[in-house]
Wavefront OBJ file of the C-alpha trace (Angstrom):
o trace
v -81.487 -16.701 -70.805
v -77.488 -17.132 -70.761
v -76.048 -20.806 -71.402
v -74.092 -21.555 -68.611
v -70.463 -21.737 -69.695
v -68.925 -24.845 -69.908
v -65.893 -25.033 -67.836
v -62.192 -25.097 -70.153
v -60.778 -28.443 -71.182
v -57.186 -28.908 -69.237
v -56.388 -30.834 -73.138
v -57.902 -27.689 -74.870
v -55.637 -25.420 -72.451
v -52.465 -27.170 -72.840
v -53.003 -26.635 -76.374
v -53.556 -23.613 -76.696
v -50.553 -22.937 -74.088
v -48.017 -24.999 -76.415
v -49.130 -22.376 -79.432
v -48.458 -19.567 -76.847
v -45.184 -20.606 -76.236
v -43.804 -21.346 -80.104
v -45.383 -18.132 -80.958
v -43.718 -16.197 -78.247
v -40.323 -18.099 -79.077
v -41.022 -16.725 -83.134
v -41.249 -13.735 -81.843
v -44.510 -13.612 -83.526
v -47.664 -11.544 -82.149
v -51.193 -12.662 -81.385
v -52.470 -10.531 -84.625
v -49.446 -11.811 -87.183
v -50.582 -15.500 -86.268
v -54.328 -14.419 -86.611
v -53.594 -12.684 -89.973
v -51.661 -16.186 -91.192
v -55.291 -18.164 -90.286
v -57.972 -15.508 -91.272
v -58.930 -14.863 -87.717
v -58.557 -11.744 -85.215
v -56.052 -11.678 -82.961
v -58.843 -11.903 -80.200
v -59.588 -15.323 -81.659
v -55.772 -16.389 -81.289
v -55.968 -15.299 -77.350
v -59.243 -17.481 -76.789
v -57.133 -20.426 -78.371
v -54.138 -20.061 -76.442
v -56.174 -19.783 -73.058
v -57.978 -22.737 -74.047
v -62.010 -21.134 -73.958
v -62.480 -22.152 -77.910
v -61.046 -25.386 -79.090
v -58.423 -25.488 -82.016
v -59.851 -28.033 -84.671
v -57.864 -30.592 -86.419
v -57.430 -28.528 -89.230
v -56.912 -25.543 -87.502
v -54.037 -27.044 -85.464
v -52.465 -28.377 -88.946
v -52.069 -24.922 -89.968
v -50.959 -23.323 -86.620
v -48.149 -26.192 -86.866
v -46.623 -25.025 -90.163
v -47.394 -21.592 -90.019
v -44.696 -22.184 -86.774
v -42.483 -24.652 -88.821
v -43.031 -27.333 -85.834
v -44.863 -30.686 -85.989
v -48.582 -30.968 -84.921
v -47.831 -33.471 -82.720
v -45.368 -30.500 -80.305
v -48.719 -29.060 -80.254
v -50.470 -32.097 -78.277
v -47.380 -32.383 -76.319
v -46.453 -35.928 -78.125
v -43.108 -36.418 -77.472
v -41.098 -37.774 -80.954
v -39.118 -40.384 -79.300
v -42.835 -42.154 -78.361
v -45.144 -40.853 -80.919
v -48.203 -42.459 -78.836
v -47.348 -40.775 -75.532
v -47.946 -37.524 -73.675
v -45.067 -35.624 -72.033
v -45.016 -35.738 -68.790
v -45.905 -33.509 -65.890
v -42.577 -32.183 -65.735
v -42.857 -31.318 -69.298
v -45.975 -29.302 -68.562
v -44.090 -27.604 -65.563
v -41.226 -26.641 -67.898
v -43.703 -24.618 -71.087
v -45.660 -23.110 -67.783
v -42.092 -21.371 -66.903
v -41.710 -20.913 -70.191
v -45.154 -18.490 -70.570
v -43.851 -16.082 -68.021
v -43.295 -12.361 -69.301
v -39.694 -12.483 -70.434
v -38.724 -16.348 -69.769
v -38.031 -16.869 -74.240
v -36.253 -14.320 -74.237
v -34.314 -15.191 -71.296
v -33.667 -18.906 -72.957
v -32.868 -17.509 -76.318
v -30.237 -15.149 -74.369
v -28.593 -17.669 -72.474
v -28.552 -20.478 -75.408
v -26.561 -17.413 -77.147
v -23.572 -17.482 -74.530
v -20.370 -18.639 -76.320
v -18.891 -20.038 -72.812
v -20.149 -22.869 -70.913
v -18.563 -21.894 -67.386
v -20.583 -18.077 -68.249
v -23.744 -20.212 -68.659
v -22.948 -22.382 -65.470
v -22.602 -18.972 -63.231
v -25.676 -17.489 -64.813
v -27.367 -20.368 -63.577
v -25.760 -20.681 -60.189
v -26.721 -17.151 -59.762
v -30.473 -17.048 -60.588
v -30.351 -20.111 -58.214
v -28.858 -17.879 -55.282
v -31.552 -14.743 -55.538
v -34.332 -17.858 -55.945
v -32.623 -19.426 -52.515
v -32.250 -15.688 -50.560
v -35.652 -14.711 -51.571
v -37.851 -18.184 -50.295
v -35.280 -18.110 -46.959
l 1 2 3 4 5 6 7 8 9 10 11 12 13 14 15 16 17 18 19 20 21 22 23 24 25 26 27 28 29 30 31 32 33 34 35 36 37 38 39 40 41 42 43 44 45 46 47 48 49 50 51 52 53 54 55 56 57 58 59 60 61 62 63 64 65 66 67 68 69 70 71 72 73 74 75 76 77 78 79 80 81 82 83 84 85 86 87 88 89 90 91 92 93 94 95 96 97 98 99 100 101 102 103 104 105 106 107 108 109 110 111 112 113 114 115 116 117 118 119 120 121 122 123 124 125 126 127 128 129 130 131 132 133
């Protein structure tokens, strides 16, 4: 008989989406991460969609093997070591794990001009306006 599975843990998936995302922005693939920790890379993808929980130790690793504190892991913010980031915070790495959104970020933080950066943005939010009207 088949346990019934348990359904995923929204801490366990907001993990495992915070590794996602400072993978992605290392440019660093599901199998090189899994080859740093002794795992497969099929073991990386059930972290980072939260169906097996990353252990303490585990996480510790992840962290440096990323060069970023644990704690951006759990979404602690460093200004208030003993809170959570918000909602918006949450809203911003879920943009952030769409195909192509790093390297979109990493293009833009590249832009030597200011007023370039400004009509990039007032652009994107023009085709976002024409397309919902």
């Amino acid at each position: 008989m088949r346990k019934k599975s348990k359904p995923r843990d929204p801490i366990d998936a907001e993990v495992g989406h915070r590794i996602r995302i400072h993978r992605n922005a290392r440019g660093m693939s599901q199998t090189a991460l899994g080859d740093e920790l002794g795992v497969t890379f099929q073991q990386v993808q059930k972290y980072e969609k939260g169906v097996n929980r990353v252990g303490a130790g585990r996480l510790t690793r992840i962290a440096g093997i990323l060069a970023i504190p644990v704690g951006a892991l759990l979404g602690v913010d460093a200004d208030r070591p003993n809170t959570q980031s918000s909602s918006a915070d949450s809203n911003v790495l879920e943009c952030l794990s769409m195909p192509g959104a790093v390297r979109l970020v990493q293009a833009y933080a590249q832009l030597p001009n200011s007023a370039i950066r400004s009509t990039i943005v007032d652009l994107v939010e023009q085709i976002t306006h024409a397309k919902n009207e």
